[in-house]
C-alpha positions in Angstrom: -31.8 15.2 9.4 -31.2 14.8 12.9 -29.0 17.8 15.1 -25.4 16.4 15.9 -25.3 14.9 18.9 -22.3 13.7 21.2 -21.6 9.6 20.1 -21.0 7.8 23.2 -18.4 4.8 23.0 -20.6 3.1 25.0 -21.1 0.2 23.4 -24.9 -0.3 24.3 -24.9 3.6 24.2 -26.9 5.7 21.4 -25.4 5.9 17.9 -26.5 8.6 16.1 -27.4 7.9 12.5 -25.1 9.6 9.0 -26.3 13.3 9.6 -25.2 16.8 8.1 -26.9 19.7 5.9 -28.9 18.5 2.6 -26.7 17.9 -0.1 -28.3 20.2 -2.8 -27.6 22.3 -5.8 -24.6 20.8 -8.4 -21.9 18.4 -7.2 -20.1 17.8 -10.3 -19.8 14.1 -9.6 -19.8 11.1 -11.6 -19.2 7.5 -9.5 -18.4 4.4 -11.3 -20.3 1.9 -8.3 -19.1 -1.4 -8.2 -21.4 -3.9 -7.5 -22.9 -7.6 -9.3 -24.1 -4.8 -12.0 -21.8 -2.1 -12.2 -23.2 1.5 -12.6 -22.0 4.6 -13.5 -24.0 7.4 -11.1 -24.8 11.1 -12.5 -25.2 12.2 -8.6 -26.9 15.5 -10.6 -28.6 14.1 -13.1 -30.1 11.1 -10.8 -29.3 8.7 -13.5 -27.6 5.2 -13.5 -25.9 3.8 -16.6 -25.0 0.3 -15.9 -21.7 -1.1 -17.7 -21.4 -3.6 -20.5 -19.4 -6.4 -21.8 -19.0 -7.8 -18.5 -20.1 -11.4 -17.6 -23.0 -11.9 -15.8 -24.3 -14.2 -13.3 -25.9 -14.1 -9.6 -22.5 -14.7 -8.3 -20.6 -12.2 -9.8 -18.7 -9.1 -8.2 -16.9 -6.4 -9.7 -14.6 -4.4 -8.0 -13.2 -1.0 -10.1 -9.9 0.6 -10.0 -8.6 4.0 -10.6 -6.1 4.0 -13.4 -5.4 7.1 -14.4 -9.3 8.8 -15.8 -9.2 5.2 -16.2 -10.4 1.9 -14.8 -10.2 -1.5 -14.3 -12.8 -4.3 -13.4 -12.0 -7.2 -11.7 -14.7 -9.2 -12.2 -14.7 -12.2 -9.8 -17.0 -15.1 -8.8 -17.2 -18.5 -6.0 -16.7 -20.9 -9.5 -13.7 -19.0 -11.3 -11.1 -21.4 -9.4 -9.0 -18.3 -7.6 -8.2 -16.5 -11.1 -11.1 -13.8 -12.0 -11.0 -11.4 -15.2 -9.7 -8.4 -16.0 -11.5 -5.3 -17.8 -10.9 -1.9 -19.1 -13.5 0.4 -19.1 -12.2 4.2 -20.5 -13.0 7.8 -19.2 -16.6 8.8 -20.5 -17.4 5.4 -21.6 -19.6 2.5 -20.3 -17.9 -0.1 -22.5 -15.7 -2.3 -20.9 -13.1 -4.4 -22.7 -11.6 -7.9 -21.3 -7.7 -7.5 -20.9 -6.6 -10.3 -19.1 -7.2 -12.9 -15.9 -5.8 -12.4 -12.8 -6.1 -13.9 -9.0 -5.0 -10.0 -7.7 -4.9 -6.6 -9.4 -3.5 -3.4 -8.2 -2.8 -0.4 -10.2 1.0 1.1 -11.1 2.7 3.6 -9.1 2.1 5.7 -11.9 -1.4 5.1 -12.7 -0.9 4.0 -16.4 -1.1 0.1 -15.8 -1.9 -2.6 -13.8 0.0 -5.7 -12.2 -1.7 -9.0 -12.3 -1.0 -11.8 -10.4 -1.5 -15.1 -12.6 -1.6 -18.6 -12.0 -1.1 -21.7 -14.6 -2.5 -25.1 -14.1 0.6 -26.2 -12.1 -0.2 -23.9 -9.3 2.6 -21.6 -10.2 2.1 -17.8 -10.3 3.5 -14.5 -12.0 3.6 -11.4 -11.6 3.0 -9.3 -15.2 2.5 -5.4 -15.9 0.3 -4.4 -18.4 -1.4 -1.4 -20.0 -5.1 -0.7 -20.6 -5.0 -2.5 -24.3 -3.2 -5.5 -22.4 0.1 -5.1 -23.8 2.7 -5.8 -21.6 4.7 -2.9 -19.6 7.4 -5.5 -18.4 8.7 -8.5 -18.6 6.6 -11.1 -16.7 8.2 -12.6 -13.6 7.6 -15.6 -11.1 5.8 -14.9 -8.3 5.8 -17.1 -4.7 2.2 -17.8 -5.1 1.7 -16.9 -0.7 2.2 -12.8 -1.7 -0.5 -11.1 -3.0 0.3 -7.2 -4.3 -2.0 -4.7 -2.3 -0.7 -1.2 -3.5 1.8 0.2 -5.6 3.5 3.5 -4.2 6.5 5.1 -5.9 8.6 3.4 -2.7 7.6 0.1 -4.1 5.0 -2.4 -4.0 3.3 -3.1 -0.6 2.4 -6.7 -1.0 0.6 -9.0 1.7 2.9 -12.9 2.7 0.6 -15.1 3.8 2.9 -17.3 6.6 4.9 -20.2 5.4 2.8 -23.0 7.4 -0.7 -23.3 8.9 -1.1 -20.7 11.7 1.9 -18.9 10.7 1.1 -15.0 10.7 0.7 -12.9 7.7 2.9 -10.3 7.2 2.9 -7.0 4.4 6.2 -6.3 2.7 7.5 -3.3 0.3 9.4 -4.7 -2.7 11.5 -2.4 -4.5 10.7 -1.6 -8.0 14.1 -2.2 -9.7 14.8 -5.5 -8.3 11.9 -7.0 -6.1 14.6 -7.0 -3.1 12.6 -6.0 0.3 12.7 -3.0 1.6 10.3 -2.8 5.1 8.5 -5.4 6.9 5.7 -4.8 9.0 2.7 -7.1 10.7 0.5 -4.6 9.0 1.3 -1.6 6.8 -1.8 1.0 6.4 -0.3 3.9 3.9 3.0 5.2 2.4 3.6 8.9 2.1 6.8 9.8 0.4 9.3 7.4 1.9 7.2 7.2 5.4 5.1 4.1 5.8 2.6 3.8 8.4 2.4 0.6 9.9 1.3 -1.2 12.7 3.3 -0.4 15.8 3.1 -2.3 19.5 0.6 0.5 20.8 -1.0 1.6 17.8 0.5 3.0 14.6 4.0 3.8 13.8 5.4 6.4 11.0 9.1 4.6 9.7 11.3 6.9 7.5 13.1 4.5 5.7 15.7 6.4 4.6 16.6 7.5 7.6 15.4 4.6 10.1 13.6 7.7 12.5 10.4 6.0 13.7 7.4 7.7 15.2 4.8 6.4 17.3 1.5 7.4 16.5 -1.6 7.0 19.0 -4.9 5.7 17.8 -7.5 8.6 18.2 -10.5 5.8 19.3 -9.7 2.6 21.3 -12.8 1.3 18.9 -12.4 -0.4 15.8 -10.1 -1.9 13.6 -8.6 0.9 11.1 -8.7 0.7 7.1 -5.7 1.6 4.4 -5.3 5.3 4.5 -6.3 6.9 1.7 -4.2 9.5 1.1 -6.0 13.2 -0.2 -5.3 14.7 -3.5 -2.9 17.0 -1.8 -0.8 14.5 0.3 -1.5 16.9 3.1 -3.9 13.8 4.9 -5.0 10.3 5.2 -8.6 9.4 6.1 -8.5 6.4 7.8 -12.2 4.9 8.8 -12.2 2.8 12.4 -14.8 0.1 12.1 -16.1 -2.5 14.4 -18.7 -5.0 13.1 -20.5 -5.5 16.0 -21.1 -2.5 18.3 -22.7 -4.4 19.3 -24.1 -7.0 17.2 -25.7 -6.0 14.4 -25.3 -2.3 14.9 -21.8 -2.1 12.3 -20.0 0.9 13.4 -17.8 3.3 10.3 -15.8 6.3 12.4 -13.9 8.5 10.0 -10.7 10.1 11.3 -7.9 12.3 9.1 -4.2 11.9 9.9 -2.4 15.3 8.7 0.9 14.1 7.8 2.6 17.2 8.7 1.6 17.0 12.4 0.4 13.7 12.7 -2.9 14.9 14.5 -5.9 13.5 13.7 -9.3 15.7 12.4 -12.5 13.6 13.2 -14.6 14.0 10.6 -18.2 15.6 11.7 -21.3 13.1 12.0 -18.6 10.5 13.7 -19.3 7.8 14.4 -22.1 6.4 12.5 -24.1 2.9 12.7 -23.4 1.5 8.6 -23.1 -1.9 6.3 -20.0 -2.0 6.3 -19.8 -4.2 3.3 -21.9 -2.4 1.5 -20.0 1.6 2.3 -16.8 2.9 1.7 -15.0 6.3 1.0 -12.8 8.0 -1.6 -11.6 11.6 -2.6 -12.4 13.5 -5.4 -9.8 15.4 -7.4 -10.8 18.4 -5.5 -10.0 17.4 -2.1 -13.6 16.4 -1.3 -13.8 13.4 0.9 -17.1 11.1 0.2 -19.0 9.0 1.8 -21.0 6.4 0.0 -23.1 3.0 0.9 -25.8 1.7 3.4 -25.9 4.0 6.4 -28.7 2.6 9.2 -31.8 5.1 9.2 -31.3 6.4 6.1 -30.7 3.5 3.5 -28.8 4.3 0.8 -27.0 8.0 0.7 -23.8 10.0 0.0 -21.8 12.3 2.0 -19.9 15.2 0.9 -17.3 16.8 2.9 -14.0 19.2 2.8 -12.0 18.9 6.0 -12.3 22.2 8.0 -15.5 23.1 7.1 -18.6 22.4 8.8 -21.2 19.2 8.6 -20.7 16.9 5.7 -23.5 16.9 3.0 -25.7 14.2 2.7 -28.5 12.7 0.3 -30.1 9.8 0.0 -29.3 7.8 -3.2 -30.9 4.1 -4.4 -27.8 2.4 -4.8 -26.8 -1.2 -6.8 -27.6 -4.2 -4.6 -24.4 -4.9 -2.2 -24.2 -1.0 -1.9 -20.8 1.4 -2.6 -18.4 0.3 -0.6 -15.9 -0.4 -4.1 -16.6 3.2 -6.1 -14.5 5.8 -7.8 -15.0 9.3 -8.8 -15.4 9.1 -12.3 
């Protein structure tokens, strides 16, 4: 792999390709990959299992989600009229198991359900909870059909309003969990941590205790790039947040990894950054650990995963034949 080099934000400036030490020896991981075929990945073992009882067709997509050791599918296509299907698919297993339809899913606060967002033939939507057998969790509720649940946090559900009338803006809200009421507004909301949320600010980003009202501003560490959610580590200690720009410039994509530590709020920039990737096709997660991972189409190298613990050295890296459309909806599983 190629030495690390200084990345210039040039924009017709060299972009050094995903780089780091060879990822070798055991990795204890398992990744469920998302894809038109889902696959569970043995990273060890090089083996894919792909995952059945879901439909199939050229169009479809399946997106998984965490719940729990758990997951769901949402299995989605262009014909399914805005409301896609819902699957379970259990720790160990490669079974999955239909549970419902749904236009959006997000898991529970506390990763034992999911909400789905349902819409009848009158173009009227709810909002339900369920479990992994389908039961319900709670009662069922209507649902203005313009909001669309994002996350769930243990403040409340962060949920995206699209505006009232054409060219109206969008805006995210945080419902609270006894009563639906709102409890924070923002343009754009990227996290919650405790009872901060990180949202968008005039300059950048800003941290808003809303128990207090005490707001922070927080600097973006690149002027390039549009960031992601944060993803918040194992430990709560960070948020990796990835700055992309889909034309640096066109059709070099460019992914640049950064770590908020919440204690601080400085930012670690993860090693190898930035790097020319599909965006489409790549994305990143944590393992239980407090590994952060890398995985999708990376220019130069095709295919490949990264490995890396913040404050240590280069990530780890290894090329890996992914599913068509790449990683960029996986989980460690």
């Amino acid at each position: 792999m190629p030495p690390q080099q200084a990345n210039s934000d040039d924009p017709h400036g060299p972009l050094d390709p995903l780089h780091g030490v060879p990822l070798t020896g055991p990795t204890g991981l398992r990744l469920l990959v998302g894809a038109n075929n889902p696959v569970v990945l043995d990273v060890d073992q090089g083996t894919r299992r792909p995952l059945t009882g879901l439909p199939e067709g050229a169009d479809r997509d399946a997106v998984p989600y965490a719940v729990g050791a758990d997951a769901v599918i949402l299995s989605s296509c262009r014909d399914c009229a805005g409301v896609d299907e819902v699957y379970a698919v259990r720790h160990g297993h490669t079974v999955s198991t239909r549970i419902g339809k749904a236009s959006f899913v997000t898991v529970t606060a506390d990763r034992r359900g999911v909400w789905l967002v349902g819409k009848d033939r009158a173009q009227h939507c709810t909002l339900a909870q369920i479990d992994l057998d389908g039961h319900d969790r709670a009662p069922t509720r209507p649902l203005d059909c313009r909001v669309g649940p994002r996350t769930d946090t243990p403040l409340g559900l962060i949920v995206s309003r699209v505006g009232a009338y054409d060219g109206a803006p969008s805006t995210d809200e945080i419902l609270s969990p006894r009563d639906g009421a709102v409890l924070f507004t923002a343009s754009r909301i990227y996290a919650v941590a405790g009872h901060r949320v990180l949202s968008q600010g005039a300059h950048g980003f800003v941290f808003t205790d809303v128990q207090t009202g005490a707001r922070r501003d927080v600097t973006w560490p690149t002027s390039v790039g549009e960031p992601s959610d944060g993803l918040a580590d194992p430990t709560g200690r960070y948020l990796a947040i990835s700055f992309d720009h889909p034309a640096w410039p066109g059709p070099r994509q460019r992914m640049d990894v950064w770590l908020l530590e919440l204690a601080t709020l400085r930012w670690l920039h993860m090693p190898s950054m930035p790097v020319p990737a599909a965006l489409k096709f790549t994305g990143m997660n944590w393992t239980p650990d407090g590994r952060l991972i890398l995985l999708g189409e990376f220019d130069g190298l095709g295919g490949a995963l990264a490995v890396w613990r913040p404050g240590e050295g280069q990530p780890a890296v290894r090329k890996l034949v992914l599913p068509e459309r790449g990683g960029d909806a996986f989980l460690v599983w």
